[in-house]
FIKE-888574 format. One line per field, with one value per residue (C-alpha): residue number from 1; residue in one letter; x negated, y negated, z. Coordinates in nm, 3 decimals. Last residue first. Layout:
<rs>
n = (NUM  ...)
res = (A  ...)
u = (X  ...)
v = (Y  ...)
w = (Z  ...)
</rs>
This chain:
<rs>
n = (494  493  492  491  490  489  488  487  486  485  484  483  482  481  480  479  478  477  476  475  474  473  472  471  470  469  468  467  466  465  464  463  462  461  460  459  458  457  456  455  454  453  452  451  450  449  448  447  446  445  444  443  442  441  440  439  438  437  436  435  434  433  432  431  430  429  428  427  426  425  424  423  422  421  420  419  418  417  416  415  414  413  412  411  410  409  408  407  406  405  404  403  402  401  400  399  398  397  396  395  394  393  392  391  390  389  388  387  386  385  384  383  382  381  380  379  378  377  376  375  374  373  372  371  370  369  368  367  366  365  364  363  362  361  360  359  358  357  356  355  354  353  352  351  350  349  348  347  346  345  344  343  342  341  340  339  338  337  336  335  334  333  332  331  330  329  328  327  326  325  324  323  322  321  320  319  318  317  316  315  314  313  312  311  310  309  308  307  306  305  304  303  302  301  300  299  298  297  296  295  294  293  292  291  290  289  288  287  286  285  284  283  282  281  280  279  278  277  276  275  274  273  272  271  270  269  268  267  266  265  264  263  262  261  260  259  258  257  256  255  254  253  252  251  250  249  248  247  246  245  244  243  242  241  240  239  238  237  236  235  234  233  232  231  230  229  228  227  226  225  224  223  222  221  220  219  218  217  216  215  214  213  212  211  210  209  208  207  206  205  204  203  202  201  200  199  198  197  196  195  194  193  192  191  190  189  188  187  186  185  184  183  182  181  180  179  178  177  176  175  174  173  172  171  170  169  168  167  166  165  164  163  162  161  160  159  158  157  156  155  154  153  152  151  150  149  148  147  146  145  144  143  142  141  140  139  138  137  136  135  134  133  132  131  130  129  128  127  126  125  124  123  122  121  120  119  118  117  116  115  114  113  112  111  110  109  108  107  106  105  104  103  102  101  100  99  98  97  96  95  94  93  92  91  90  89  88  87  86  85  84  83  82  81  80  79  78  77  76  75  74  73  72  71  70  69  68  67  66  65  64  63  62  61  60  59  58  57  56  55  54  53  52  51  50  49  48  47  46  45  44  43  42  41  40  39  38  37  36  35  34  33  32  31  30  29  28  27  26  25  24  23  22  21  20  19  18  17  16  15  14  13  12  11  10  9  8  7  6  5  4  3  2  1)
res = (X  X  X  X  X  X  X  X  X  X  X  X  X  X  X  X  X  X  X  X  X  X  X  X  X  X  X  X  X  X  X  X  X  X  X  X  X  X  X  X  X  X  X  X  X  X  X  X  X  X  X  X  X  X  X  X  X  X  X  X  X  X  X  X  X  X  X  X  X  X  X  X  X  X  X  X  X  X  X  X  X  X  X  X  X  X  X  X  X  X  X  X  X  X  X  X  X  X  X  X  X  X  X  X  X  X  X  X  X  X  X  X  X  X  X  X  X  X  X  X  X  X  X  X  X  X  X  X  X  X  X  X  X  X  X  X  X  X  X  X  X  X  X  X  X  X  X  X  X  X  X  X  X  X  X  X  X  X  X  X  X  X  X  X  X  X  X  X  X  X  X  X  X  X  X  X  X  X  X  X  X  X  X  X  X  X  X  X  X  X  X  X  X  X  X  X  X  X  X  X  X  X  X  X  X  X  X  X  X  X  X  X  X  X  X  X  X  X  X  X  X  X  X  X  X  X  X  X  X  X  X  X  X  X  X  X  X  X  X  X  X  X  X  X  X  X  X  X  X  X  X  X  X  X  X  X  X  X  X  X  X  X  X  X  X  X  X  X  X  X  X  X  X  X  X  X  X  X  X  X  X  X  X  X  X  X  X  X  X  X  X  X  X  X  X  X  X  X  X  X  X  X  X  X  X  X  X  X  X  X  X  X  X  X  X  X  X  X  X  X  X  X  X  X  X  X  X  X  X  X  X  X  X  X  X  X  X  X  X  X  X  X  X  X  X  X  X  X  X  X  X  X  X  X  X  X  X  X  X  X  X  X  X  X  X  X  X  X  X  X  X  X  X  X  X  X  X  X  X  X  X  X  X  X  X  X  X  X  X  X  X  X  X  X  X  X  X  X  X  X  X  X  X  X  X  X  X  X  X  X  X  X  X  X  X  X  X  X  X  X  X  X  X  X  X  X  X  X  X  X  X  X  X  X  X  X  X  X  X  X  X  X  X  X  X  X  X  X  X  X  X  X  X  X  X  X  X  X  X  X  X  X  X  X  X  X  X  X  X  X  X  X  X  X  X  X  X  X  X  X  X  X  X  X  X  X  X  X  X  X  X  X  X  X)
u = (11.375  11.559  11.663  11.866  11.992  12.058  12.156  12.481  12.478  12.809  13.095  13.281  13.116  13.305  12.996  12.788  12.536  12.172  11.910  11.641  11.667  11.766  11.974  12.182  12.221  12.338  12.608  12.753  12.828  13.009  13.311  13.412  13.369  13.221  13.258  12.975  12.988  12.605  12.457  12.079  11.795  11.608  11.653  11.338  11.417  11.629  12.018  12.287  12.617  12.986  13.285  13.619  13.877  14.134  14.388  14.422  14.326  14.651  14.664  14.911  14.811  14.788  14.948  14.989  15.042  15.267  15.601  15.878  16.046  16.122  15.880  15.950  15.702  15.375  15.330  15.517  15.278  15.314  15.645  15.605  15.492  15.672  15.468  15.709  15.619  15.401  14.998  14.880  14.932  14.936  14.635  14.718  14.504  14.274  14.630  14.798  14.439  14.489  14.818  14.704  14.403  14.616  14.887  15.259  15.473  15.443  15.284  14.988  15.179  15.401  15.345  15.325  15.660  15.643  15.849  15.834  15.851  16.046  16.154  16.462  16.514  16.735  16.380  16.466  16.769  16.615  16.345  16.537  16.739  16.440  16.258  16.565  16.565  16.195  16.323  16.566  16.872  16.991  17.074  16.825  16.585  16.611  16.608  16.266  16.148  16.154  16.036  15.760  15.749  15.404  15.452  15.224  15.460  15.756  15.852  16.080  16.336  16.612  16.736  17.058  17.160  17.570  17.506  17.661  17.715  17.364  17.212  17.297  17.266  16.887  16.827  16.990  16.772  16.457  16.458  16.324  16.008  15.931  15.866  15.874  15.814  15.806  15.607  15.627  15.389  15.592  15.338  15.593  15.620  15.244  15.265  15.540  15.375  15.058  14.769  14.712  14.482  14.141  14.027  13.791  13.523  13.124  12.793  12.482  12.123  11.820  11.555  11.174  11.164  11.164  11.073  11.264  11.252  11.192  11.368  11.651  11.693  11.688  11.979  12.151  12.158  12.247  12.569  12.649  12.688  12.868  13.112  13.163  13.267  13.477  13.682  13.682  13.831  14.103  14.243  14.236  14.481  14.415  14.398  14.664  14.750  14.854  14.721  14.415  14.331  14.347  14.202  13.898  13.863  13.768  13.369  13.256  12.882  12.779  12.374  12.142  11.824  11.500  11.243  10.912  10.981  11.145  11.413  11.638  11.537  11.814  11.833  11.731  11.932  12.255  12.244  12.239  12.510  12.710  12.630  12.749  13.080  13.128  13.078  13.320  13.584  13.492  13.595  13.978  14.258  14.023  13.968  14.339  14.299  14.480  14.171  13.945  13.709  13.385  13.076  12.789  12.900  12.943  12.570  12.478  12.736  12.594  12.220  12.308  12.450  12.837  12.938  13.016  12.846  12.952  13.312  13.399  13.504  13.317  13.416  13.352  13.505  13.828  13.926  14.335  14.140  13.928  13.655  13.481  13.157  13.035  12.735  12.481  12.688  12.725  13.110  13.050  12.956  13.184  13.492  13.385  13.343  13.611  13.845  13.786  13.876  13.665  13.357  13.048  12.892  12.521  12.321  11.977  11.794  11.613  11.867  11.652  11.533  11.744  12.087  12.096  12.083  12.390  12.567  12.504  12.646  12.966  13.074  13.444  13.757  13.758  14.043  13.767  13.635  13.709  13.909  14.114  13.959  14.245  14.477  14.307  14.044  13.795  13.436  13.433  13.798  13.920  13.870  14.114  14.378  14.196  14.320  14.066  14.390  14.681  14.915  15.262  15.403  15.614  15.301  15.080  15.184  14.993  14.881  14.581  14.639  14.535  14.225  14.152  13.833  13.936  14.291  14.230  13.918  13.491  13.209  13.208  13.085  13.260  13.572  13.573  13.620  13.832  14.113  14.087  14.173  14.413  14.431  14.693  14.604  14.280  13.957  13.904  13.726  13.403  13.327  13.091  12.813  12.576  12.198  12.045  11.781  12.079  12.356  12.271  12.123  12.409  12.667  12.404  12.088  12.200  12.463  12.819  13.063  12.978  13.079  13.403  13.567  13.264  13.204  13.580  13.672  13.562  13.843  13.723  14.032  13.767  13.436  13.189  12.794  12.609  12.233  12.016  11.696  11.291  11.350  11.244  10.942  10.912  10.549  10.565  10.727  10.496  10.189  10.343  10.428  10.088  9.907  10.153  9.981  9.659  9.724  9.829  9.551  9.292  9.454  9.490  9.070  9.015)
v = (12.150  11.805  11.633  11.338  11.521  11.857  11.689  11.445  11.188  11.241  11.037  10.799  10.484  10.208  9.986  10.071  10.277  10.188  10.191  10.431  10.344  10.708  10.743  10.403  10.600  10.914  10.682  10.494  10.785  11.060  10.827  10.957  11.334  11.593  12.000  12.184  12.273  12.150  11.999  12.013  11.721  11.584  11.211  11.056  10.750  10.815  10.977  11.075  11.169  11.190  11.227  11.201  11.472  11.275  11.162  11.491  11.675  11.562  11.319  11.141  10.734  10.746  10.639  10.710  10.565  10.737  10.678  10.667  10.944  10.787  10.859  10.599  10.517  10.693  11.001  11.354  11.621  11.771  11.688  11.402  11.276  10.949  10.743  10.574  10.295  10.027  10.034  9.680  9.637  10.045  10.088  10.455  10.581  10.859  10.948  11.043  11.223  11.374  11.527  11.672  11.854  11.986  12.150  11.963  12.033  11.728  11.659  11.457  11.203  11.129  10.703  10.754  10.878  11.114  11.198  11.512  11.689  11.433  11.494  11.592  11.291  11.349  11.308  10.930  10.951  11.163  10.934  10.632  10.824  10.920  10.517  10.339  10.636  10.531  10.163  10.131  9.945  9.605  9.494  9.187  9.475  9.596  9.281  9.185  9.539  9.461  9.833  9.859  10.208  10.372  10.545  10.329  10.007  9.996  9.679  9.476  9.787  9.715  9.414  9.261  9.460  9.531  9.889  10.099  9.928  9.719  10.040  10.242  9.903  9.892  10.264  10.212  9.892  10.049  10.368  10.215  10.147  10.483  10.568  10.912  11.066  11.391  11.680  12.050  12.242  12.423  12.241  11.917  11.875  11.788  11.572  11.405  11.371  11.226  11.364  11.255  10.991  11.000  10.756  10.507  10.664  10.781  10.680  10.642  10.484  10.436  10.262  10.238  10.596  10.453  10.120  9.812  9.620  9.878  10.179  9.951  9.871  10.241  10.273  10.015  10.131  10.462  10.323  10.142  10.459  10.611  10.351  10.302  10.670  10.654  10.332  10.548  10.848  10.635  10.511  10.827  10.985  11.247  11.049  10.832  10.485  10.196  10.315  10.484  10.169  9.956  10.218  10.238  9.873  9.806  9.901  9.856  9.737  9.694  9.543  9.613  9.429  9.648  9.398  9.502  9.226  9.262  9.497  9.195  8.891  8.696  8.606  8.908  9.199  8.932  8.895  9.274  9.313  9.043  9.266  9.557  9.422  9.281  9.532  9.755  9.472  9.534  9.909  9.753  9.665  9.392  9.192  9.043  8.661  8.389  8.147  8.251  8.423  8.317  8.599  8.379  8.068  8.221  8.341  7.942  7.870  8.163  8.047  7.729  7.875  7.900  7.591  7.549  7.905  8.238  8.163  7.888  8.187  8.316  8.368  8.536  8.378  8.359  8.106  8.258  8.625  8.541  8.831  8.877  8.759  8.850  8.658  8.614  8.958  8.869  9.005  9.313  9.371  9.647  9.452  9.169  9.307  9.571  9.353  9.094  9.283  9.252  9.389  9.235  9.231  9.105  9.183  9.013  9.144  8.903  8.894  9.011  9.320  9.549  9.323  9.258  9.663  9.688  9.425  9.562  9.897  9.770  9.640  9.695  9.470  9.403  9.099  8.826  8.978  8.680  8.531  8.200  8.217  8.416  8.087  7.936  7.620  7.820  7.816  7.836  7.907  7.837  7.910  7.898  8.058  8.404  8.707  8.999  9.307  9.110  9.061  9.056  8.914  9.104  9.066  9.163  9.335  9.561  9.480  9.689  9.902  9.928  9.788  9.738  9.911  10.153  10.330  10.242  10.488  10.432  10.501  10.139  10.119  10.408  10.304  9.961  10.078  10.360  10.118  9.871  10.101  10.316  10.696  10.637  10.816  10.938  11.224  11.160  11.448  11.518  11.929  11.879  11.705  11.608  11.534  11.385  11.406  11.628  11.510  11.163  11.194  11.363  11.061  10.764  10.908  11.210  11.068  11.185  11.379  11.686  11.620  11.455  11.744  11.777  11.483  11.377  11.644  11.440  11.220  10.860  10.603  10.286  10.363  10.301  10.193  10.119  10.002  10.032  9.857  9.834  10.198  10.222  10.382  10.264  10.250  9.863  9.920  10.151  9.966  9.663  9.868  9.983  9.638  9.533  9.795  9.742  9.384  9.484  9.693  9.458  9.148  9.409  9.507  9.132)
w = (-3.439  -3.522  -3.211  -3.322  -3.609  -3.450  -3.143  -3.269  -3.018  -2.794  -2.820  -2.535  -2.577  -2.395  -2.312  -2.634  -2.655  -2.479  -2.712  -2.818  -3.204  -3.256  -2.924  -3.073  -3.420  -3.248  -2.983  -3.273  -3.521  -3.232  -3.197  -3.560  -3.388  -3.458  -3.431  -3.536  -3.938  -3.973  -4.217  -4.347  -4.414  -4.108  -4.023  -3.860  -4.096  -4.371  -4.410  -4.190  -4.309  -4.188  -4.382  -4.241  -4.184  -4.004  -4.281  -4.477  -4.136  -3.930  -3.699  -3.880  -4.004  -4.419  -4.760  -5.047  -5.405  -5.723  -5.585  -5.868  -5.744  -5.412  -5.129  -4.796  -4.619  -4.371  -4.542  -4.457  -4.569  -4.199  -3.991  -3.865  -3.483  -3.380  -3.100  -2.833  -2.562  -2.768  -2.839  -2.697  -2.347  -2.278  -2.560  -2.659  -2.939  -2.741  -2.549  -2.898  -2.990  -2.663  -2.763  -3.113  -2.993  -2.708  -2.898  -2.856  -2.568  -2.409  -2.030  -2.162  -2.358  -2.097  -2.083  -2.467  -2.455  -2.770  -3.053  -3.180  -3.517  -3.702  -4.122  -4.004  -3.832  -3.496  -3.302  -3.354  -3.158  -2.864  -2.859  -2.825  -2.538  -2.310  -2.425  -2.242  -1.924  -1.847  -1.917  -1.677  -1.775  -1.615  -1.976  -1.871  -1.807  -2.178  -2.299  -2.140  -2.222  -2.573  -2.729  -2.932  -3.142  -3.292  -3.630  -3.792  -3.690  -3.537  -3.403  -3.169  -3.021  -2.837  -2.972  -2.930  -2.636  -2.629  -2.461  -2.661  -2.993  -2.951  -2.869  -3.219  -3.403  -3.278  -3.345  -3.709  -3.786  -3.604  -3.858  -4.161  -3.948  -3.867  -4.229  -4.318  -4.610  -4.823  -4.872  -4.890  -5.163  -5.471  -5.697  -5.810  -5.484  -5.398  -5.716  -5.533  -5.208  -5.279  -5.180  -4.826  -4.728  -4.497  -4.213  -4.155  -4.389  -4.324  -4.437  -4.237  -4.312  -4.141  -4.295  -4.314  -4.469  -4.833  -4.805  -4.718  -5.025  -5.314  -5.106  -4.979  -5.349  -5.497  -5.208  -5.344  -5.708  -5.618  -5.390  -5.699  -5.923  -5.653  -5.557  -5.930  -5.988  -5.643  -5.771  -6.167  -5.970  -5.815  -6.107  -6.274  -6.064  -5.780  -5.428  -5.506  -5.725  -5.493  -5.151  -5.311  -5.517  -5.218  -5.003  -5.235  -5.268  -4.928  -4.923  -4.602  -4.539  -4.173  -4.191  -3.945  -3.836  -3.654  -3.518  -3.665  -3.945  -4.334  -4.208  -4.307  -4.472  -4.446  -4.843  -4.970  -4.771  -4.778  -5.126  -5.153  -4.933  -5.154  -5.445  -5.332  -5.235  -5.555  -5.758  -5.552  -5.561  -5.968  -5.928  -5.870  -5.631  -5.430  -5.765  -5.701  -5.899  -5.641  -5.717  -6.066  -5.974  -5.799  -5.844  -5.962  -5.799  -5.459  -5.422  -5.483  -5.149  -4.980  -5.026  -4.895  -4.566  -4.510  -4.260  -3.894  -3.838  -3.670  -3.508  -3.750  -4.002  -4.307  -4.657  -5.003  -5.312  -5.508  -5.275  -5.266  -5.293  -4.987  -4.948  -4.659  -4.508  -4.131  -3.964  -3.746  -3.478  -3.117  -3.108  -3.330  -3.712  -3.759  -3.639  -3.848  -4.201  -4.207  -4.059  -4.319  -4.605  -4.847  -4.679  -4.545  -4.161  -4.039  -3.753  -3.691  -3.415  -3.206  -2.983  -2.667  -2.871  -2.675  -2.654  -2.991  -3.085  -2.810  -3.005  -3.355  -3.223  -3.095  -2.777  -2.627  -2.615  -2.989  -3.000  -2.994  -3.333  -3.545  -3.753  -3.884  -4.271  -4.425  -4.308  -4.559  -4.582  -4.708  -4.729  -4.320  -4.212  -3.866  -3.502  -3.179  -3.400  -3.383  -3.633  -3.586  -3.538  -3.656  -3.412  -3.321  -2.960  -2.747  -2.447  -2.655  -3.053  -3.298  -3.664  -3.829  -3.524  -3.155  -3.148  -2.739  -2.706  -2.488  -2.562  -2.939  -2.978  -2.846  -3.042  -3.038  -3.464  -3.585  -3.369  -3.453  -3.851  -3.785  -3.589  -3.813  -4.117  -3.972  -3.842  -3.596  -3.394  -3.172  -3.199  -3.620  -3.737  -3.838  -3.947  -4.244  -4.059  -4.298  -4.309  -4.565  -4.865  -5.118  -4.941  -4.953  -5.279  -5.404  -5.290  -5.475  -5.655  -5.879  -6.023  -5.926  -6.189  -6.045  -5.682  -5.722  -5.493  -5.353  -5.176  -5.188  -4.952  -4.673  -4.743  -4.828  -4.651  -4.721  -4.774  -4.511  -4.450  -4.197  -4.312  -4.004  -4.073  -3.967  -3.798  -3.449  -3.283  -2.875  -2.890  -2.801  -2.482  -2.355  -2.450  -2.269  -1.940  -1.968  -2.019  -1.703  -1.494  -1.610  -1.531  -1.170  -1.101  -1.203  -0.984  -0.672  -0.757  -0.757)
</rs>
């Protein structure tokens, strides 16, 4: 009897331990597309009180987050905020990268297919994300009672946030003119989807992505989600992944300073009041945790730059692999050196270069010496070398961060700074982003709601630094390729 009482009290204990464990009801993720960190104030007093300001104002910043890895892309960020991990790791090595000589897109999967869609924009999934995420780690700790939920526009920045065990991600199909799903969550979009639909369809092929209304849009499909699901309405802690797309869209097309991209942040703002006055009302004030931060940054663009006595141009590595191909087809009669270049990052066909009966160590020496020709070229780096160049340490393990050897090419092309990724003609208006340096990499970073004390700090931070704070928060394990550090003065206020 006295063994039976002892081991009851001990499971009673084990129980009351468990159940003390203090968690938020809902962690609301939540990032805008290629937002510099400058964008806080520089927009500052032409936000409302309750969206960016309220943040800032109730929250706790971290002025000083950079991004640790290149290139500074949009898949990459996203997985990276949510793994805590960079390219070399979890396996995202670009919006578009190539295995084994073959291109791919970063979430495309032909073993599933489109569910409210019969497109191809339909065939993803996360299968290419070698590392956990956030939502997965939070599934894991409440035996997958968690429900974890992904929306964007773009699809990447709905699944790759959401992770591989996520209920759901939704993204925006412009040739449905509706949000989607893929076969990889669900054989069909719930009922409550397929009613949501009808209120925001547009007309098929119609680009909403490139304007505030893409904003709209987003916000209201993460409402949608909020109500219909049920989240942070149970002691189990949900999280939803938000990512709001149209911002780089705008940005790419328009710039950082023109009045295109000050009405995307204007409605971003406005919107992100809204939803935070909702996650009071159905959540509760205090019951959530909430974080915002970007993918990556964008420099200014590089006319208007010029125009002000400041150095800029462009470079675009991929207008250089027709001359670099021609260059070792004359010499040494191979067709193609060089398959891709893309964000700066050079694939070389190694099958070719073999069949030449070359070596490929003294292959990449001599493609790098021709590229580093470019005026507009401050080094260009042998991935395999990376830590033996000449360049300043921050820079070189950023280039070994991003480095994926099956998936990240042989040769990565530093610029010169102010030099964005294409070509500038004197009609360009856009920009663009990728470099390592602080235009693209400076990222905002900010804590706000449950347990979350209000200051900032100007300590050094990292993007890999998000995932492993809000898993110490909810007392989980971070995920399996986590390399960041919680951030102490938020989760150990004094």
């Amino acid at each position: 009897m006295k063994r039976l009482i002892s081991f009851l009290m001990m499971v009673f204990a084990c129980t009351a331990t468990f159940a003390q464990v203090e968690r938020p009801k809902l962690v609301v993720g939540f990032v805008v597309d290629q937002m510099r960190w400058d964008y806080l104030y520089y927009y500052n007093d032409q936000f409302g009180e309750g969206g960016f300001k309220r943040l800032l104002r109730e929250g706790f910043s971290c002025e000083n987050t950079m991004i640790n890895y290149v290139p500074t892309v949009t898949a990459i960020g996203h997985s990276c905020i949510y793994t805590g991990s960079v390219p070399g790791l979890n396996g995202i090595a670009g919006n578009d990268f190539m295995i084994a000589g073959k291109k791919m897109y970063c979430v495309s999967d032909s073993t599933v297919h489109g569910v409210g869609s019969s497109s191809r924009e339909g065939k993803m999934s996360p299968r290419n994300l070698l590392a956990t995420g956030i939502g997965d780690m939070l599934k894991i700790a409440t035996d997958y009672k968690a429900k974890v939920f992904g929306v964007a526009l773009k699809d990447r920045a709905a699944i790759l946030p959401a992770g591989h065990a996520a209920d759901a991600a939704y993204w925006w199909d412009t040739s449905a003119g509706h949000f989607i799903s893929s076969s990889y969550y669900m054989d069909k979009l719930p009922e409550w989807v397929n009613r949501f639909n009808k209120t925001v369809r547009v007309k098929p092929g119609t680009d909403i992505k490139c304007s505030p209304e893409g904003v709209t849009k987003t916000f209201q499909m993460a409402k949608a989600v909020l109500d219909n699901e049920q989240l942070g309405q149970d002691d189990v802690t949900d999280m939803l992944a938000i990512s709001i797309s149209s911002t780089d869209i705008i940005g790419h097309a328009y710039g950082t300073r023109g009045a295109e991209n000050k009405a995307a942040y204007m409605r971003t703002d406005a919107e992100l009041a809204d939803f935070l006055a909702y996650l009071d009302q159905k959540v509760g004030k205090g019951n959530y945790l909430f974080f915002l931060s970007a993918d990556h940054g964008g420099m200014h663009n590089a006319n208007v730059m010029k125009e002000h006595k400041i150095p800029a141009d462009g470079y675009a590595a991929w207008n250089e692999i027709k001359s670099l191909n021609e260059a070792f087809r004359t010499k040494y009669g191979i067709e193609t050196v060089a398959l891709m270049a893309n964000a700066n990052r050079i694939y070389l066909d190694h099958a070719a270069i073999a069949k030449a009966g070359l070596q490929l160590d003294a292959v990449k020496k001599e493609a790098a010496d021709f590229l580093a020709r470019n005026p507009k070229v401050h080094m260009v780096v042998d991935y395999a070398n990376a830590v033996n160049t000449s360049l300043p340490q921050l820079i070189r393990e950023r280039i070994v961060n991003g480095w994926n050897p099956e998936r990240s090419g042989d040769l990565f092309v530093v610029p010169k700074p102010h030099h964005v990724d294409g070509v500038v003609t004197p009609e360009y208006r856009g920009t663009s982003h990728g470099v390592w340096n602080p235009y693209d990499s400076h990222i905002p970073m900010v804590f706000m709601g449950w347990k979350v004390p209000h200051g900032q700090t100007s300590t050094p931070t990292r993007i890999v630094d998000i995932a492993p704070t809000v898993c110490e928060m909810l007392h989980i394990q971070m995920p399996n390729a986590c390399i960041g550090d919680a951030v102490n003065e938020i989760v150990n206020p004094k």
